[in-house]
C-alpha positions in Angstrom: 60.6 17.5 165.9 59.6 15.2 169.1 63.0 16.7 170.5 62.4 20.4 170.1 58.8 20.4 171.8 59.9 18.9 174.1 62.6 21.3 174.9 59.8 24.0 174.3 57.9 22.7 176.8 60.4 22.4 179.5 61.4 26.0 178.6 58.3 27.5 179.4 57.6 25.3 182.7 60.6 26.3 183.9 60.1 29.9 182.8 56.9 29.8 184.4 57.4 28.3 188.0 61.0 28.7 189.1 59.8 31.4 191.7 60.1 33.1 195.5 57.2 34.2 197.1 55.4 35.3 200.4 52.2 35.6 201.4 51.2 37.9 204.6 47.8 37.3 206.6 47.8 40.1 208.5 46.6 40.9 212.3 43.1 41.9 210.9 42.7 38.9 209.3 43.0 36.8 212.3 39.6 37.3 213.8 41.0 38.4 216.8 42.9 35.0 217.8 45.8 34.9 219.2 49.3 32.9 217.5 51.4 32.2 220.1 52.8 34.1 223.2 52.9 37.9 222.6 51.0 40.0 220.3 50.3 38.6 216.9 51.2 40.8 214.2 50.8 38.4 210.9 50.7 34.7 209.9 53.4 34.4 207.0 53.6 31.7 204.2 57.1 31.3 202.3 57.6 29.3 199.4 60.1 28.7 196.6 60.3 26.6 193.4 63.0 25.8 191.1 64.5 23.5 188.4 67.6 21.4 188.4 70.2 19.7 186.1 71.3 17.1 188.5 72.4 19.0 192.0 72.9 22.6 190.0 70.3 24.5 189.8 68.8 26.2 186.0 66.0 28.0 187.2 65.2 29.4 191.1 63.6 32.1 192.8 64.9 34.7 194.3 64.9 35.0 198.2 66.8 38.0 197.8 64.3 39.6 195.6 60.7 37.4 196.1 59.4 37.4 192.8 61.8 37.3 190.5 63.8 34.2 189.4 67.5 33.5 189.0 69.2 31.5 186.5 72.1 29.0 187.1 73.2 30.9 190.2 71.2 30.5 193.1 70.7 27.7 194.9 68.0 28.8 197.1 65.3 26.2 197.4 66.1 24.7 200.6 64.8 25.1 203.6 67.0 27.3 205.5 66.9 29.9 202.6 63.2 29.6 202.6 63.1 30.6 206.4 65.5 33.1 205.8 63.0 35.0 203.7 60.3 34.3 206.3 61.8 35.5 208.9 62.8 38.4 206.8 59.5 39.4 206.4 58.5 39.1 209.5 61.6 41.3 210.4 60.3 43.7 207.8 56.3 43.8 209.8 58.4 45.2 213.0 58.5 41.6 214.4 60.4 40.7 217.4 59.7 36.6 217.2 58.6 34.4 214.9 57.1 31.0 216.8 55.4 27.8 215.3 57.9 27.6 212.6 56.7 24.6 209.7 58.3 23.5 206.8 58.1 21.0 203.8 60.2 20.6 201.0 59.6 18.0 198.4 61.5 17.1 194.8 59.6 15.5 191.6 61.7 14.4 188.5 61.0 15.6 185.3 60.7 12.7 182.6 61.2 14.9 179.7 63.6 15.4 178.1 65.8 12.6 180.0 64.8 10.6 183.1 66.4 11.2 186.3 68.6 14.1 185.0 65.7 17.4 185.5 64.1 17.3 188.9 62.0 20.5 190.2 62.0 20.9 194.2 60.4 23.4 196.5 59.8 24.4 199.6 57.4 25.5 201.6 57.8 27.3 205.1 55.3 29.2 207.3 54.7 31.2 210.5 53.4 33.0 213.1 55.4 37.3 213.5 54.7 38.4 217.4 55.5 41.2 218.7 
């Protein structure tokens, strides 16, 4: 019984958070401040979570589609796949640079059901779209 809520619990976490998303503050929001060099047009915020069975990945989001989640296919939580939907969108608000790129990417293991074998990582880029 211990077994199988476990397993229903790492269902549902992984259900739940393996996930691609971006969040826009656009030029209106930026109380008239200026990024960088040329005309600020947003301040973007990428980020991306996902489970693993050792190095393969279970559950990811989708930087193809932000929003939506992949199973057992994509291994897109890594940094250069995260900036590759950042600069996307920024591509997709007319930008023609995007400056004072940061990034973090961090792993946790999951102790359930099996130490050391289930780790969730993510990643977390952001920047500045100028035109």
């Amino acid at each position: 019984m211990k077994i199988f809520a476990t397993a229903i619990i790492t269902a549902t976490i992984m259900l739940a958070t393996g996930c691609a998303s971006v969040q826009v503050a656009k030029k209106d929001l930026l109380n008239g401040q200026k990024l960088s060099s040329g005309e600020p047009i947003a301040h973007i915020n990428a980020q991306n979570w996902g489970f693993y069975f050792l190095k393969w990945p279970l559950v990811t989001g989708s930087v193809e589609k932000p929003g939506t989640i992949s199973f057992f296919a994509e291994d897109s939580v890594n940094v250069p796949q995260t900036v590759r939907l950042l600069t996307k969108t920024a591509q997709d608000l007319n930008a023609s640079s995007t400056t004072d790129i940061q990034s973090t990417r961090s792993s946790m293991m999951i102790p359930i059901p099996i130490p050391f074998l289930f780790y969730m990582q993510s990643t977390n880029v952001s920047g500045n779209a100028n035109k």
